[in-house]
C-alpha positions as CSV (number, residue, x, y, z in Angstrom):
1,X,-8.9,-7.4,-41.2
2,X,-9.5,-3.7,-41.2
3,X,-13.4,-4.3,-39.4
4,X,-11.3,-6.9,-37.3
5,X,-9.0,-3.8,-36.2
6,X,-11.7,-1.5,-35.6
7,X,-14.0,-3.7,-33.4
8,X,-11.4,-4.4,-31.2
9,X,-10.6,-0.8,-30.6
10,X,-13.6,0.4,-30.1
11,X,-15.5,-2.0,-27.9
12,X,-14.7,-0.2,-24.5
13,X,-14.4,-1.8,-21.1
14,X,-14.5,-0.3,-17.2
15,X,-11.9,-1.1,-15.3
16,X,-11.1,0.3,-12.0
17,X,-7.5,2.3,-11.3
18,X,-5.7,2.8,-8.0
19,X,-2.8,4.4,-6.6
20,X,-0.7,4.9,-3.6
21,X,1.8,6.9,-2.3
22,X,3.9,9.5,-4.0
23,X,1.8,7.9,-7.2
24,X,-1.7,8.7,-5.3
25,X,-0.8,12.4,-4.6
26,X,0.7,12.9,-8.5
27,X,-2.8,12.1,-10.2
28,X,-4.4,13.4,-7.6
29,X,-6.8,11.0,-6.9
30,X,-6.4,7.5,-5.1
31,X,-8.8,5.9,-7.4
32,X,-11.0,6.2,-10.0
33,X,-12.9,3.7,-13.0
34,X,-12.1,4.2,-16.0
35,X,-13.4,3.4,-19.8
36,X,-9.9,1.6,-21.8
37,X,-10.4,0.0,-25.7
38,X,-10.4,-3.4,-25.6
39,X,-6.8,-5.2,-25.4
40,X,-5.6,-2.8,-23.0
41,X,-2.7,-3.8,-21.5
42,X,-1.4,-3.1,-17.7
43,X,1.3,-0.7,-19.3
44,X,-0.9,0.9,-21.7
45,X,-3.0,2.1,-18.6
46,X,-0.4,3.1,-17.2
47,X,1.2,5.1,-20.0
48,X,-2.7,7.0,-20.0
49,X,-1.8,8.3,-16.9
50,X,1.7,9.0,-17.5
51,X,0.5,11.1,-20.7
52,X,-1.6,13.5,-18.7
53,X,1.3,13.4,-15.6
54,X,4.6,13.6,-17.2
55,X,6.2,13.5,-13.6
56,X,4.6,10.1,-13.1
57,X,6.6,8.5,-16.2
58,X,9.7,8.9,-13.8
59,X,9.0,6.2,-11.7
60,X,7.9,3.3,-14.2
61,X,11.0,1.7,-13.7
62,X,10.1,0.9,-10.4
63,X,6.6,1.0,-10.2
64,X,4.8,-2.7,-10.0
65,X,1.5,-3.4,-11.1
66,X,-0.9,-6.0,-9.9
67,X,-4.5,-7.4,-11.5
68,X,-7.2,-8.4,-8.5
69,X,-4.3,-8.1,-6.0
70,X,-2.4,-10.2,-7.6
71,X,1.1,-8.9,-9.6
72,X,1.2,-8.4,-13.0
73,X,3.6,-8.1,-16.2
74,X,3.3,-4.8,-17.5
75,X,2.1,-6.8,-20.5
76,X,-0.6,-8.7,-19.2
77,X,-4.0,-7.8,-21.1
78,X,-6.7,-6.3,-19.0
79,X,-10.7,-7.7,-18.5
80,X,-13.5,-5.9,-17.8
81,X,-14.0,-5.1,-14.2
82,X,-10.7,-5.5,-13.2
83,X,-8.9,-4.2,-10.2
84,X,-5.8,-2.6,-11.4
85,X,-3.1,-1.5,-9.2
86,X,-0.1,0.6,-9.6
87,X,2.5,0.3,-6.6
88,X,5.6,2.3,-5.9
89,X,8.5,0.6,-4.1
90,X,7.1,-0.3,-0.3
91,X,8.6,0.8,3.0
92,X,8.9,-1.9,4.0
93,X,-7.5,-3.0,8.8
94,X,-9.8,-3.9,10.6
95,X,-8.5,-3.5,14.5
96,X,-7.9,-6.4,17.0
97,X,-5.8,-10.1,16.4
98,X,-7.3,-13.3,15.3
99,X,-5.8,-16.1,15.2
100,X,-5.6,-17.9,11.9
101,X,-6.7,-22.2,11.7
102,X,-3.3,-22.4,11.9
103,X,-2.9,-20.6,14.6
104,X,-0.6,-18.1,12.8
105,X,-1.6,-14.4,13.0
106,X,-1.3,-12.2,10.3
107,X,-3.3,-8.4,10.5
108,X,-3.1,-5.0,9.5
109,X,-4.1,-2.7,12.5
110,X,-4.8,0.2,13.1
111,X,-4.2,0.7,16.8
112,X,-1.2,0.2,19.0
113,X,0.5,-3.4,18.2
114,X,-0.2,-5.1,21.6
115,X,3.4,-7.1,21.9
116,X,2.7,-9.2,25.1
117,X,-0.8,-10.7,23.6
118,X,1.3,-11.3,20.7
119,X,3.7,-13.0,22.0
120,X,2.0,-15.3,24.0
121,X,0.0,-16.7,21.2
122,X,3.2,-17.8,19.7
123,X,4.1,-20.1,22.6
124,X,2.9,-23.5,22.6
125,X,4.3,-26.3,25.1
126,X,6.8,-27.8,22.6
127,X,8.3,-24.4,21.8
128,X,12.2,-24.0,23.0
129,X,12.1,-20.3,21.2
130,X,10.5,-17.3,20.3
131,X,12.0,-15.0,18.0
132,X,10.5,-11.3,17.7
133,X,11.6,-8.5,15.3
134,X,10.0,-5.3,16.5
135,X,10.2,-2.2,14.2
136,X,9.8,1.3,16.1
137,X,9.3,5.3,14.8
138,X,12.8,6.4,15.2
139,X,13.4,10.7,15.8
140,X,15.6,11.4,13.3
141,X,15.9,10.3,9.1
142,X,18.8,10.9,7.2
143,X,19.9,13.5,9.4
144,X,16.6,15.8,10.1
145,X,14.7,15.7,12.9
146,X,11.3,13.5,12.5
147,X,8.3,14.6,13.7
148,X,5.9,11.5,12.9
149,X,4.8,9.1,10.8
150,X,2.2,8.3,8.3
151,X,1.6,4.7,7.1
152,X,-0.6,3.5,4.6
153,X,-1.5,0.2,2.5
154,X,-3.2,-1.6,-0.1
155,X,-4.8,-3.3,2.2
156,X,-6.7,-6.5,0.6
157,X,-3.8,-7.2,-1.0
158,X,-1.0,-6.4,1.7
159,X,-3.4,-8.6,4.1
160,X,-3.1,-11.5,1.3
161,X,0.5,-11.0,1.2
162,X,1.1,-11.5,4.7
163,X,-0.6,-14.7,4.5
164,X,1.6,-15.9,2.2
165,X,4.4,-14.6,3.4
166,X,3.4,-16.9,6.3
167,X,2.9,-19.9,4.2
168,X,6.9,-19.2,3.0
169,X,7.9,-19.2,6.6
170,X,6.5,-22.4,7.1
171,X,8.0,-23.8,4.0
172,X,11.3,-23.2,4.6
173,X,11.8,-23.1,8.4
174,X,10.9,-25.9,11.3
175,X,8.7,-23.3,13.0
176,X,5.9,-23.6,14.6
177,X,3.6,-20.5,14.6
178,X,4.6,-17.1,12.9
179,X,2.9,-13.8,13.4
180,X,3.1,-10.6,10.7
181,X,1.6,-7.2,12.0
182,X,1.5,-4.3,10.4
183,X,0.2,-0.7,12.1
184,X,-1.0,1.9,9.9
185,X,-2.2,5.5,10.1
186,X,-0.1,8.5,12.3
187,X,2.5,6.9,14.6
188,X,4.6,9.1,17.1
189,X,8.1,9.0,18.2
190,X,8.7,5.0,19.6
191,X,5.8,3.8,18.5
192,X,5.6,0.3,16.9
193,X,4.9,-0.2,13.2
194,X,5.7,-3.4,12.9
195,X,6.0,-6.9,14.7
196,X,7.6,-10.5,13.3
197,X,7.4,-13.3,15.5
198,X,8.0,-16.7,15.4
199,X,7.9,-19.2,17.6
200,X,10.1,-23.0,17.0
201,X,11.4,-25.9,19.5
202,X,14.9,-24.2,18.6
203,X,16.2,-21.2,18.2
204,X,18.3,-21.1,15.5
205,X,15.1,-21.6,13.2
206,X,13.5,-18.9,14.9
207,X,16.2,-16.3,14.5
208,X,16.7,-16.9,10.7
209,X,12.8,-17.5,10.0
210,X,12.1,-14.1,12.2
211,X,14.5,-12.2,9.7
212,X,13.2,-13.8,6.7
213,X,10.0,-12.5,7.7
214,X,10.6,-8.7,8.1
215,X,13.4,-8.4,4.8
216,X,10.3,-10.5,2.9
217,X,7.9,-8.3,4.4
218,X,9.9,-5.3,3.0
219,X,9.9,-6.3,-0.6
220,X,6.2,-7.9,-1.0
221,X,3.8,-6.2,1.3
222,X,2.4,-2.8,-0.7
223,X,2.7,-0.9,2.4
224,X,4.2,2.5,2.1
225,X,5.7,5.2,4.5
226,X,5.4,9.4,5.0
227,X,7.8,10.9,7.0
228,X,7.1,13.9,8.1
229,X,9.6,16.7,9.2
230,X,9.9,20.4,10.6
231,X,10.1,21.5,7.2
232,X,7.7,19.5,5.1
233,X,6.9,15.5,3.9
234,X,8.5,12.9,1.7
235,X,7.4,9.3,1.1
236,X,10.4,6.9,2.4
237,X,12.1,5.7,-0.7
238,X,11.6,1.4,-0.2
239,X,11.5,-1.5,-2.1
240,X,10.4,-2.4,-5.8
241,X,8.0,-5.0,-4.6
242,X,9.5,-8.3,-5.8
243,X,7.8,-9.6,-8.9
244,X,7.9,-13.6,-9.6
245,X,10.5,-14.0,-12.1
246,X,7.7,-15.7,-14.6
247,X,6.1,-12.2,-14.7
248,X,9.3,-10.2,-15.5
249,X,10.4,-12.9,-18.4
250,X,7.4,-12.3,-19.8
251,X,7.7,-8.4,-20.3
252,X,11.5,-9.6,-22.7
253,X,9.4,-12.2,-24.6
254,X,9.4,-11.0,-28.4
């Protein structure tokens, strides 16, 4: 048992290690590989990082992790080579739209959202509706005066969130084409950061699905949000990324 113990702590395996947002500029670094024992476990990792950051510990209850862009229990063992992610809440590219086979569109840009060519890729001859949510850089934040802001993203994941986010539109709405964008980088004053549409033969579908759409968007896509003032920066406070309840069950199992 005791040479049992010891090989398993002592084989050592690479694993890669990012971070975003208020997380990223805490370690001070957005990513790094590093050498864990073998058996590490997501919150083990974690806790590593925590040790040498004490400030970082603060935000583990709402931090969410994912493996290969996927989301992980905080128990979930860890493989050599793995992509491991640690996420704070969201705010909720390659440039240009392409449509998908379905000819939904999902992107993360990093130029001006272009609304009318969105738009009228939605519309298709059966359509009675088209549904669009358009989020814009308000002036003003909780009272002081905003300046601009910053957006950034985990952006293999985010992208694969969007398309399933899409998939979930589909599912539970008659619609008929959806389309998820996303700006990131510096955006000024009444600027567009993000666009919903959907398109449906009626228009009660494509209200409700267009809603589902940016409130799911919020809580799923790792997409965060730096506002930046007269007097100084703060990451928006968002959304604990919603976890499937399978993962959080697993972190209460004995």
């Amino acid at each position: 048992m005791e040479n049992q113990e010891w090989h398993r702590y002592n084989i050592r395996m690479r694993v890669r290690v990012l971070f975003f947002g208020q997380l990223k500029e805490i370690v001070g670094r957005a990513e790094e590989d590093v050498e864990m024992p073998d058996g590490t476990r997501v919150d083990d990792l974690f806790a590593k990082y925590g040790a040498s950051h004490p400030h970082l510990q603060g935000f583990r209850a709402s931090v969410v992790a994912s493996i290969n862009q996927e989301f992980a229990a905080w128990d979930s063992a860890l493989s050599p080579g793995d992509e491991v992610a640690f996420l704070p809440p969201v705010s909720g590219g390659s440039d240009g739209l392409r449509a998908q086979p379905e000819e939904d569109i999902c992107q993360i840009v990093c130029g001006p959202i272009p609304m009318a060519e969105v738009v009228a890729k939605l519309k298709a001859p059966g359509d009675g509706a088209v549904a669009v949510f358009e989020g814009i850089v308000r002036n003003q934040s909780r009272g002081r005066r905003t300046l601009y802001l910053e957006y950034e993203a985990y952006e293999p994941m985010a992208l694969s969130k969007l398309h399933e986010l899409a998939q979930a539109v589909h599912a539970q709405f008659p619609v008929d084409r959806v389309a998820l964008v996303h700006r990131l980088g510096r955006l000024e004053i009444g600027e567009t950061s993000v666009l919903i549409g959907v398109s449906s033969p009626h228009r009660k579908a494509a209200l409700e699905a267009c809603r589902f759409g940016i409130d799911t968007l919020k809580q799923t896509v790792p997409i965060w949000k730096k506002e930046y003032f007269e007097d100084g920066a703060v990451w928006a406070e968002g959304e604990t990324p919603r976890v499937p309840s399978i993962l959080r069950s697993s972190e209460s199992k004995p």
